[in-house]
C-alpha positions as CSV (number, residue, x, y, z in Angstrom):
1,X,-56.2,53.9,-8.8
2,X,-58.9,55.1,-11.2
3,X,-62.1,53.7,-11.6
4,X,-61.5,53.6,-15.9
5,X,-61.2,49.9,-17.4
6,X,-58.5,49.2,-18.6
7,X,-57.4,49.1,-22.6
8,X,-58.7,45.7,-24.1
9,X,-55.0,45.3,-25.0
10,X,-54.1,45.6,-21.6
11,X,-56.6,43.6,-20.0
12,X,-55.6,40.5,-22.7
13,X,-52.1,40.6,-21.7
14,X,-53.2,40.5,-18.1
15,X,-55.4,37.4,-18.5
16,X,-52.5,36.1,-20.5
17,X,-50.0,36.6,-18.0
18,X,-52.4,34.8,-15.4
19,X,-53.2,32.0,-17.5
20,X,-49.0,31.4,-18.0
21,X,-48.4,31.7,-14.4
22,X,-50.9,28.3,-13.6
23,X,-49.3,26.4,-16.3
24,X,-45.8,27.7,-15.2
25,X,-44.4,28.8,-18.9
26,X,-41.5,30.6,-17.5
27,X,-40.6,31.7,-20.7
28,X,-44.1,33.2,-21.6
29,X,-44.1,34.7,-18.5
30,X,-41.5,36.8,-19.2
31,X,-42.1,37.8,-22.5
32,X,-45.6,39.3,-21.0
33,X,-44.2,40.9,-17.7
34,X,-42.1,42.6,-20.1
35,X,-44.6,43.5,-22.3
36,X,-46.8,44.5,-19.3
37,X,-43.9,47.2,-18.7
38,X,-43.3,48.4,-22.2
39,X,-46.9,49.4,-21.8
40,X,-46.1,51.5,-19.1
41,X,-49.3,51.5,-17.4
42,X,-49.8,51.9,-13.7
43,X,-53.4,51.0,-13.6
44,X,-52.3,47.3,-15.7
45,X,-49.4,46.9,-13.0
46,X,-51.8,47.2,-10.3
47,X,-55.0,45.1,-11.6
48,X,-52.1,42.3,-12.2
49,X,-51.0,42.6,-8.4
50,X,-54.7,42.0,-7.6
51,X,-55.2,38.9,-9.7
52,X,-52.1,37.0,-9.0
């Protein structure tokens, strides 16, 4: 992957996502995976894989 930070939108969604998945809001989670694929970003799909 690229060494570019991601998009402060992206990186929000991501900590977002991370934060649902401890508290187990299934329905939150969803909502943000698919918002995390609307995006279309490869470099957000991977920095989720290595933070979850």
């Amino acid at each position: 992957m690229t060494e570019q930070p991601l998009p402060p939108a992206v990186r929000e969604v991501i900590t977002a996502l991370v934060d649902a998945v401890r508290t187990g809001d299934d329905a939150r989670i969803d909502r943000l995976l698919n918002e995390l694929v609307r995006i279309g970003s490869p470099e957000a799909l991977y920095e989720l894989r290595t933070v979850l």
